[in-house]
C-alpha positions as CSV (number, residue, x, y, z in Angstrom):
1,X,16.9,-25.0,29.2
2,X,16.9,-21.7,27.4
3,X,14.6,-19.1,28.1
4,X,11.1,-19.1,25.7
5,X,11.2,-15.5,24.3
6,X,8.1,-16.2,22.3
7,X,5.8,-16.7,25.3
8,X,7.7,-13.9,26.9
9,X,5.9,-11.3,24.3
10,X,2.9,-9.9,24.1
11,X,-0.4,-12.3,23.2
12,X,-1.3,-10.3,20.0
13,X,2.6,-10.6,19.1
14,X,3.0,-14.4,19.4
15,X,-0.1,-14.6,17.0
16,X,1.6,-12.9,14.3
17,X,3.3,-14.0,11.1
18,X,5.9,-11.7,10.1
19,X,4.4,-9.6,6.6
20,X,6.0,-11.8,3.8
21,X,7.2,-9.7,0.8
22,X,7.6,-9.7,-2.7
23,X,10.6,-11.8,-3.7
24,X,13.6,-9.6,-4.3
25,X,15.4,-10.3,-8.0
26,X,18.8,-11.0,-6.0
27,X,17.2,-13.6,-3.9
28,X,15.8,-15.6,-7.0
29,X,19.1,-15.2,-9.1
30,X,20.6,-17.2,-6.2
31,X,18.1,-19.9,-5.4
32,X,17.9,-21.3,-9.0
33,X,21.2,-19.6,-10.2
34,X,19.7,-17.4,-13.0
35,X,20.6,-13.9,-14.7
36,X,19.3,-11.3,-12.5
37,X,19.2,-9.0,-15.9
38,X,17.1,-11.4,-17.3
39,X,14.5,-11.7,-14.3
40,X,11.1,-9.9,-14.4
41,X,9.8,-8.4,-11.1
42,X,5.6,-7.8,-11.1
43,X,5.6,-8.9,-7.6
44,X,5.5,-5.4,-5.4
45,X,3.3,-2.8,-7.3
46,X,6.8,-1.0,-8.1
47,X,6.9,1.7,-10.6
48,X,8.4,0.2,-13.4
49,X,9.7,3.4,-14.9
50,X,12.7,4.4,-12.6
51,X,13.2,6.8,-10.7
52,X,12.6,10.7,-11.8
53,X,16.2,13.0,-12.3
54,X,14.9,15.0,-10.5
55,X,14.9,13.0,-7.7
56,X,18.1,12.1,-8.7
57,X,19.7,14.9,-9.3
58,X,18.0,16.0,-5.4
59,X,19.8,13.0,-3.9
60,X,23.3,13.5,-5.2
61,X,22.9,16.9,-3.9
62,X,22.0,16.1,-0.4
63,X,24.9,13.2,-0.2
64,X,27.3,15.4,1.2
65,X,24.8,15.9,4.2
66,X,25.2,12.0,5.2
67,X,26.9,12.6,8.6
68,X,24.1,15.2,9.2
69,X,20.8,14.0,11.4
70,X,17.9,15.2,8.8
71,X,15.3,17.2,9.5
72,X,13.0,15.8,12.3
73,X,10.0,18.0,11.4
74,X,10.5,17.3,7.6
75,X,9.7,21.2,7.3
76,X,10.3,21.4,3.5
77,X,8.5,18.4,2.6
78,X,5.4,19.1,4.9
79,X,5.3,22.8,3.6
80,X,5.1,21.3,-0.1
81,X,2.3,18.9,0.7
82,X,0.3,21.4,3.1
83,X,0.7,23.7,0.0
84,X,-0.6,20.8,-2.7
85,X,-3.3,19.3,-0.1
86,X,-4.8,23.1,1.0
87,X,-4.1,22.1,4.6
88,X,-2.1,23.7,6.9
89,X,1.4,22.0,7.6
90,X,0.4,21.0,11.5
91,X,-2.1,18.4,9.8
92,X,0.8,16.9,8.4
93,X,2.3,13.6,9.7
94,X,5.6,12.3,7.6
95,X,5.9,8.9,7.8
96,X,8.8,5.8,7.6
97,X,6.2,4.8,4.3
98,X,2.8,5.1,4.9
99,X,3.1,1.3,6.7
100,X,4.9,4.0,9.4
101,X,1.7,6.2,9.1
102,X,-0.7,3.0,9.5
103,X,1.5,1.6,13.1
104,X,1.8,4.9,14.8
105,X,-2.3,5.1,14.4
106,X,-2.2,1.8,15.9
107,X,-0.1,2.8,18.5
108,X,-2.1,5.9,19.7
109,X,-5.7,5.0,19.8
110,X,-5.7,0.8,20.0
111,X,-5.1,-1.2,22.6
112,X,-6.4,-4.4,24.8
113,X,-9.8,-4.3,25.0
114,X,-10.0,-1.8,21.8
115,X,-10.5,-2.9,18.5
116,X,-10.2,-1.8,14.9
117,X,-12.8,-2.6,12.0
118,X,-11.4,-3.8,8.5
119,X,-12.5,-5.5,5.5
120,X,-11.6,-9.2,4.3
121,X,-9.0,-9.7,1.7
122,X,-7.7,-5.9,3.4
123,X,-3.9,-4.7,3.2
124,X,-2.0,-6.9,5.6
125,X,-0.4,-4.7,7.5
126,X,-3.6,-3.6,9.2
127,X,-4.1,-6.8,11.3
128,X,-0.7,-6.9,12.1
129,X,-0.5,-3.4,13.9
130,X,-4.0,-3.7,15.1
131,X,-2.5,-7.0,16.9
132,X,0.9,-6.0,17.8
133,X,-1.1,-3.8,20.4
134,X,-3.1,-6.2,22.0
135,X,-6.3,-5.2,19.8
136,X,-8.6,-7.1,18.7
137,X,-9.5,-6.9,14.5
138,X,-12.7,-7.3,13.5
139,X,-12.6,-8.8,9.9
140,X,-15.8,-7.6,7.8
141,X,-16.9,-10.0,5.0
142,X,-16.0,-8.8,1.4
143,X,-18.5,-7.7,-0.9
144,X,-17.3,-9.2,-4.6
145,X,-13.6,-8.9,-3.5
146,X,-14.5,-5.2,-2.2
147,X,-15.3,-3.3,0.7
148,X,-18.6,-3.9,2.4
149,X,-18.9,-0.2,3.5
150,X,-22.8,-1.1,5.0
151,X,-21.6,-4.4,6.7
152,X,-18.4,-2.1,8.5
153,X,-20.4,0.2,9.5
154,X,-22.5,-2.4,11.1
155,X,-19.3,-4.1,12.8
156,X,-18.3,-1.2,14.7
157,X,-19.3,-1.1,18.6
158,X,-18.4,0.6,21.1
159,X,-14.8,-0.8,21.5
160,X,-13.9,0.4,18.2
161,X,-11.4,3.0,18.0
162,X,-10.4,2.9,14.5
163,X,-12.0,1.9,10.8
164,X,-8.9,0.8,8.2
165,X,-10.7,1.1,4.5
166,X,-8.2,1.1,1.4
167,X,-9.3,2.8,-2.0
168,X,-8.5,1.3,-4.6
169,X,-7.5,-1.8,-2.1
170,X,-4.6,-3.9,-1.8
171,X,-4.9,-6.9,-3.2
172,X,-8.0,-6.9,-4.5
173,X,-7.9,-3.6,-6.5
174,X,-11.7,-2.9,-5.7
175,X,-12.9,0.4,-5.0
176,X,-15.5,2.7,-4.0
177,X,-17.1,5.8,-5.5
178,X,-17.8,9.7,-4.4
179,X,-21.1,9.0,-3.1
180,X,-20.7,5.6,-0.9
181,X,-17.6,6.8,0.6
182,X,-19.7,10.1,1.9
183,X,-22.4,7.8,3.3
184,X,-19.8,6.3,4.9
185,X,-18.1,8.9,6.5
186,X,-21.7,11.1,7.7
187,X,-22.6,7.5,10.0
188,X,-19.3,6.9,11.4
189,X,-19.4,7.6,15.3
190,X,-17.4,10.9,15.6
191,X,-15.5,9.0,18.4
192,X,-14.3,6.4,15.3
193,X,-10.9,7.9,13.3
194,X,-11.2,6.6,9.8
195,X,-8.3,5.6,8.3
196,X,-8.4,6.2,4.1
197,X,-5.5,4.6,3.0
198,X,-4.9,6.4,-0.5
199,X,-1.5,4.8,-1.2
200,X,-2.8,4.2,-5.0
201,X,-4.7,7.3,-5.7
202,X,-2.0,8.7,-7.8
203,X,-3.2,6.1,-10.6
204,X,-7.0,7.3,-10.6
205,X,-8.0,9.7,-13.1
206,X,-10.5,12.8,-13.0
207,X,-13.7,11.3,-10.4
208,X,-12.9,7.7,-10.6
209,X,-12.0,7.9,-6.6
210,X,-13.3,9.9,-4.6
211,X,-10.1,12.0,-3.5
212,X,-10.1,11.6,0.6
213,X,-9.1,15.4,1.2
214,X,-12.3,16.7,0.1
215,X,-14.0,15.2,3.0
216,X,-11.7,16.9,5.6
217,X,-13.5,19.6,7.0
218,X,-16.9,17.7,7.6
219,X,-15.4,14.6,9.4
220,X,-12.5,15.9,12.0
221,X,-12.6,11.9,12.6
222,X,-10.9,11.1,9.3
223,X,-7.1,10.4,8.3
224,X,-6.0,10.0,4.8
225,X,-3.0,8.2,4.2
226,X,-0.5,8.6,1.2
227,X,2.7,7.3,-0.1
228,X,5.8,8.1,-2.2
229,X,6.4,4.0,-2.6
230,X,4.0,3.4,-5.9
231,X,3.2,6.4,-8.4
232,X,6.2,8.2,-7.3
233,X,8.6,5.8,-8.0
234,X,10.8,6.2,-4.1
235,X,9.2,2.9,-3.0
236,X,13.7,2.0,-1.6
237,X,13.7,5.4,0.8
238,X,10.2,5.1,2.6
239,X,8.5,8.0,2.7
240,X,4.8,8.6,3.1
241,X,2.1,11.0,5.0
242,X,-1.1,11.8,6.5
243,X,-3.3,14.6,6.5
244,X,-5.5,14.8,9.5
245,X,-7.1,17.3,11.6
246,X,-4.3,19.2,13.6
247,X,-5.3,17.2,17.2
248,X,-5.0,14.1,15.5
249,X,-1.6,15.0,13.7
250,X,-0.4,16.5,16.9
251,X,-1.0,12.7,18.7
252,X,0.6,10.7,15.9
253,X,3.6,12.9,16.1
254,X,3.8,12.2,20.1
255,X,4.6,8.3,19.1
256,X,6.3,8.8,15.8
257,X,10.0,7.9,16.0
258,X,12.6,10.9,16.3
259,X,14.0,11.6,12.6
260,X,11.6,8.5,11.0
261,X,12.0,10.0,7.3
262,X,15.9,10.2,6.5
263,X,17.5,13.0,4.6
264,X,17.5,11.5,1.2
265,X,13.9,10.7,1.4
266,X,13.4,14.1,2.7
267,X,14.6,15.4,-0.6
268,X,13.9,13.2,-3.3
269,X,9.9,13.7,-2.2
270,X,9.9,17.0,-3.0
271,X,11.8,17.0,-5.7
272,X,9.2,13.5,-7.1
273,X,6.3,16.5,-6.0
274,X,7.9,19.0,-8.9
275,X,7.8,16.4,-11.7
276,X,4.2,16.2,-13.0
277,X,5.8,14.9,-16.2
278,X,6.9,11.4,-14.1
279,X,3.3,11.2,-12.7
280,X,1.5,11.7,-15.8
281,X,4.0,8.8,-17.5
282,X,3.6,6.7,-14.8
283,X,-0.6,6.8,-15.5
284,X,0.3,6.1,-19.0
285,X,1.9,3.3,-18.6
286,X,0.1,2.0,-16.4
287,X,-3.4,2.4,-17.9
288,X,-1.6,0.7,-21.2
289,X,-0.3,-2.2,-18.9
290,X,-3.5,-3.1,-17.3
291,X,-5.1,-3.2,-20.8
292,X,-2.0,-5.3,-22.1
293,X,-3.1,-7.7,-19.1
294,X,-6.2,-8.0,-19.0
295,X,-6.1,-8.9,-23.0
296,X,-3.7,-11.6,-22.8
297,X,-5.6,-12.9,-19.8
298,X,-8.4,-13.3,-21.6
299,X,-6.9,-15.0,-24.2
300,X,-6.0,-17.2,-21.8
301,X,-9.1,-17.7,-20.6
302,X,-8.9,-16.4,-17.1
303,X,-10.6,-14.5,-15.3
304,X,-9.4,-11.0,-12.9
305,X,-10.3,-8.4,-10.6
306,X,-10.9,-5.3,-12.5
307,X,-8.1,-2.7,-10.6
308,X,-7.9,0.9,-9.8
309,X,-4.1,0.0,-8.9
310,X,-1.2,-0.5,-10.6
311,X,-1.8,-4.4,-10.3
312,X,-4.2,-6.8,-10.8
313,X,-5.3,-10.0,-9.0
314,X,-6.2,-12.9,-11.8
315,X,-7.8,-16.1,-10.9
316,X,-6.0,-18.8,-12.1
317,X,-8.9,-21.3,-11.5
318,X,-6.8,-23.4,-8.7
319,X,-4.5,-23.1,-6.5
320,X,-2.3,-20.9,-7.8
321,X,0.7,-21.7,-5.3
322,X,2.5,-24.2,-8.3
323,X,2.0,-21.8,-11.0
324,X,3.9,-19.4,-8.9
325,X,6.4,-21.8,-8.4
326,X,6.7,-22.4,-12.4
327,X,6.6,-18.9,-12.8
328,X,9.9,-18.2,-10.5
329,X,11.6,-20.6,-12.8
330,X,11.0,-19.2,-16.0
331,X,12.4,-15.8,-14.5
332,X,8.9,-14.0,-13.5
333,X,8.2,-12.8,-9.8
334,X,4.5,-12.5,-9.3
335,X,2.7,-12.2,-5.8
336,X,0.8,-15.7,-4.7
337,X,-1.9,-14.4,-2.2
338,X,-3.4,-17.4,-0.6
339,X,-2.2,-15.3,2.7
340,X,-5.1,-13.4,2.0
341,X,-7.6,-16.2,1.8
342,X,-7.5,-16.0,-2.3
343,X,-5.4,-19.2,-3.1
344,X,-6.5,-19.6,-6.6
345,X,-5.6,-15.9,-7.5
346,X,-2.1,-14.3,-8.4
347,X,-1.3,-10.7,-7.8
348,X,0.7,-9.1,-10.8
349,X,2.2,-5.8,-10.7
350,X,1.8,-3.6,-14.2
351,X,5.3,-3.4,-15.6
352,X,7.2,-1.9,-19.0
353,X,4.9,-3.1,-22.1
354,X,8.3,-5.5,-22.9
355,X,7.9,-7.0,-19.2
356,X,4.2,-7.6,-19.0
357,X,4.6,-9.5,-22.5
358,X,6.9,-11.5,-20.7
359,X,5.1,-12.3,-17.9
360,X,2.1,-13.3,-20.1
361,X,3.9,-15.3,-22.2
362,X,5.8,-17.3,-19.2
363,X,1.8,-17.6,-17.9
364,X,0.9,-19.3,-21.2
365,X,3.8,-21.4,-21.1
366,X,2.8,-22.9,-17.4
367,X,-0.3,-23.2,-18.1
368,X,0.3,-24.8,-21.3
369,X,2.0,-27.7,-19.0
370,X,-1.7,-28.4,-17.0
């Protein structure tokens, strides 16, 4: 009889589901043999605007380089963002994404006996590293589909070693202000590293969200965490970063994989960090999206989330798993997030103006059918 590998692994590992995502385009074409031209994507909080030419024009010039090993400190890229964050580039961490940022934490400060403190209806990905170590995850209530920033702070005990908390968060879109988020941070025990996860920040405008870095200097305990996946449009090369005090950057980068950002990746951030024109279109259209949305759900009668993402969550008003279904076969990709323990809500990403119409007129349609 052949050997069980499963009970071979660790505990926390044979607990896990692998993190399911978004259907790719390719994948659906095949299964019910459509047009992948003619398939709508709004399942991955992509930016739907293409990438930048100037990221483009940055890759073709670093494609002769391929045989090269890239940069292992990311110096150029760390010197831009120490330069846009006002932090010195040994509080820099480059990550494989900022999933890469979010598992390396996990890997330095958890472990059995240790646990980590997040918030129902939280980013996936946080249980899943916190486990994968042997730690335990101490799930916080929601508060209306947000974070429960009182209740967290109440959930940590001594065997906490880290705090996940997501603004806006993913799925949800919830979010916190300025002032709860420094209430948070002043009764954190300075022996607790706080991990803000900022990957959506980009989309906020003026003091909607509080912006993480400002809070640096007073709390040597926090992280924040950023990506290159969503506003910057490199979601394919995974790239992201954290900006830490320089003990914590210098542990993170004693467990970070040799050469974990590759040369392309390398070079189409800082090129994506010289286009202000991309970013500023990208807020556009996405502040028109979520208005096209949220108008056609309500003349649909349904009910949503109200986002600080580039996505929102609707609510359906069942379970939402067969209108997913209907929705693949019309040619729309949206995200079903029962996983999450929100079965009667669907995530949709904020497209073009032509694909959201799309989307909400596929919705219609299903509905339509009861």
């Amino acid at each position: 009889m052949s050997c069980d590998f499963l009970a071979l692994a660790q505990p926390g590992v044979q607990k896990l589901s692998p993190y399911v995502p978004g259907k790719p385009v390719d994948e659906l074409a095949r299964e019910l043999d459509l047009d992948p031209a003619n398939i709508v994507k709004l399942a991955s909080n992509e930016n739907p605007l293409g990438p930048s030419p100037k990221v483009l024009e940055a890759i073709r010039a670093e494609l002769a380089e391929l045989t090269r090993y890239p940069d292992g400190n990311g110096f150029e890229l760390k010197t831009r963002l120490a330069a846009r964050c006002g932090v010195s580039t040994a509080q820099v961490t480059l990550g494989n994404g900022s999933n890469d940022i979010l598992d390396l934490v996990a890997r330095a400060y958890l472990a059995p006996g240790l646990n980590a403190v997040f918030s129902q209806y939280a980013f996936a990905v946080y249980p899943i590293s916190t486990q994968a170590v042997g730690a335990q995850g101490k799930v916080v209530p929601a508060k209306d589909w947000g974070h429960d920033l009182e209740a967290m702070l109440a959930a940590i005990d001594a065997n906490t070693r880290v705090v996940f908390i997501a603004n806006p968060n993913n799925p949800t879109g919830t979010w916190f202000g300025p002032d709860a988020l420094a209430r948070f941070l002043e009764r954190v025990p300075e022996n607790v590293l706080v991990v803000l996860d900022e990957a959506y920040i980009e989309y906020a405008e003026g003091d909607e969200l509080p912006d993480g870095l400002q809070y640096l200097d007073a709390h040597p305990n926090l992280l924040v965490s950023r990506t290159f996946s969503k506003a910057y449009g490199l979601a394919s090369l995974r790239v992201g970063y954290a900006i830490s005090t320089q003990q914590v950057a210098d542990v993170l980068n004693r467990v970070r994989q040799p050469f974990n950002v590759n040369s392309l990746a390398l070079a189409a951030a800082c090129a994506a960090l010289d286009d202000s024109g991309y970013l500023a279109e990208g807020r556009r259209i996405n502040d028109l999206g979520m208005v096209q949305l949220e108008e056609g759900f309500r003349r649909l009668g349904l009910t949503w989330i109200p986002s600080k993402g580039n996505f929102i969550a609707v609510d359906i008003g069942r379970d939402a798993a067969a209108i997913y279904q209907a929705l693949l076969a019309e040619g729309v990709i949206v995200r079903p997030v029962g996983g999450y323990g929100m079965p009667n809500h669907l995530r949709i990403s904020i497209g073009l103006p032509e694909e959201n119409a799309r989307c909400l007129e596929a919705l219609a349609k299903v509905l339509a059918r009861g």
